[in-house]
C-alpha positions as CSV (number, residue, x, y, z in Angstrom):
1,X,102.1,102.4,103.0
2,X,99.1,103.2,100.7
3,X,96.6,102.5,102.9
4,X,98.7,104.6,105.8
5,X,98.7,107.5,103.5
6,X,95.0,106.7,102.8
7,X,93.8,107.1,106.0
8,X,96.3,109.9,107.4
9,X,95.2,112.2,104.3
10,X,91.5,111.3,104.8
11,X,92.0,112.2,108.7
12,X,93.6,115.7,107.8
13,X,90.8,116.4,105.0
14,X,87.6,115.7,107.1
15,X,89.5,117.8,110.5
16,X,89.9,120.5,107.4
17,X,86.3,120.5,106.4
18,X,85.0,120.1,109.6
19,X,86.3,122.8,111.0
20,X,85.3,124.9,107.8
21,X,88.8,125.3,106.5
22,X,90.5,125.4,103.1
23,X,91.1,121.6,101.9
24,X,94.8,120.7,100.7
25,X,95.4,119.3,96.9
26,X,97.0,116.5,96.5
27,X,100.2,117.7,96.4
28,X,100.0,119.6,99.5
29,X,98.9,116.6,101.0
30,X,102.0,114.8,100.0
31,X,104.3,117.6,101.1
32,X,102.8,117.6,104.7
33,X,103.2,113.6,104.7
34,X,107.1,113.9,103.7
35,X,107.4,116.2,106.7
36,X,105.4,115.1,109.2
37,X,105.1,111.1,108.5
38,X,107.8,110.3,106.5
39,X,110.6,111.9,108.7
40,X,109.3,110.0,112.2
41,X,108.8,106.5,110.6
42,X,111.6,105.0,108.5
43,X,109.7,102.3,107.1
44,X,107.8,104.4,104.5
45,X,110.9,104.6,102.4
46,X,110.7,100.9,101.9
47,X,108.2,101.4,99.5
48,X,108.1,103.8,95.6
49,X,107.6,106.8,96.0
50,X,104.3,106.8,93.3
51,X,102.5,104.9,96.0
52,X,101.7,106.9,98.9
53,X,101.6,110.0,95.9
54,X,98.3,107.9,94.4
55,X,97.1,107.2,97.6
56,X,96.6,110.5,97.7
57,X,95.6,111.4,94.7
58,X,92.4,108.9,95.0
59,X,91.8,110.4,98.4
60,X,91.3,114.1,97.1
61,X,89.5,112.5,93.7
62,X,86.9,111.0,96.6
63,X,86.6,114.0,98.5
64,X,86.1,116.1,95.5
65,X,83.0,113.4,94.4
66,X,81.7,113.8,98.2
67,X,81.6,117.6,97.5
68,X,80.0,117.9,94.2
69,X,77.3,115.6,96.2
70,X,78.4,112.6,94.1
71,X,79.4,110.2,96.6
72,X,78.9,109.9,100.1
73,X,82.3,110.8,102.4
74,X,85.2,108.5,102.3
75,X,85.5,105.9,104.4
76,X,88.9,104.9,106.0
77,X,90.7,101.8,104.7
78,X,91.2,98.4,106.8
79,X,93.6,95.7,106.6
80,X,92.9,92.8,104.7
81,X,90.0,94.2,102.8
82,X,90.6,95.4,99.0
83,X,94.4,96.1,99.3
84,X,95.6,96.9,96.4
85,X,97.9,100.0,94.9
86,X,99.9,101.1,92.1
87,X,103.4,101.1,90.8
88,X,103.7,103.1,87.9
């Protein structure tokens, strides 16, 4: 689920900036995942609810390192390589 909320946040962000519009926080972010993600797959409330909201969190933390010039632009996460998340 992290890595789901990972990449769909990362996906919405760069559509956002590319096409020169206002970035969503974090909790915007999450808001439009219980909506839009949550609601049509089931399996996402098999997991705590901290660990798509962290996912996200380190997703907006990246982007904002990628805009002060930082860091380069996120990548997107794979299976299999650095899985990890939080339960807090």
């Amino acid at each position: 689920m992290a890595r789901h909320a990972y990449n769909w946040a990362n996906a919405i962000i760069q559509k956002c900036w590319d096409e020169k519009q206002k970035v969503p926080s974090a909790i915007d972010l999450h808001k439009r995942l219980v909506t839009e993600v949550k609601a049509a797959n089931q399996w996402c409330y098999e997991t705590n609810k901290n660990v798509p909201q962290k996912a996200l969190v380190n997703v907006r933390q990246a982007w904002a390192r990628c805009f002060k010039k930082v860091s380069q632009q996120p990548r997107f996460k794979k299976k299999g390589q650095r899985d990890s998340f939080y339960l807090v």
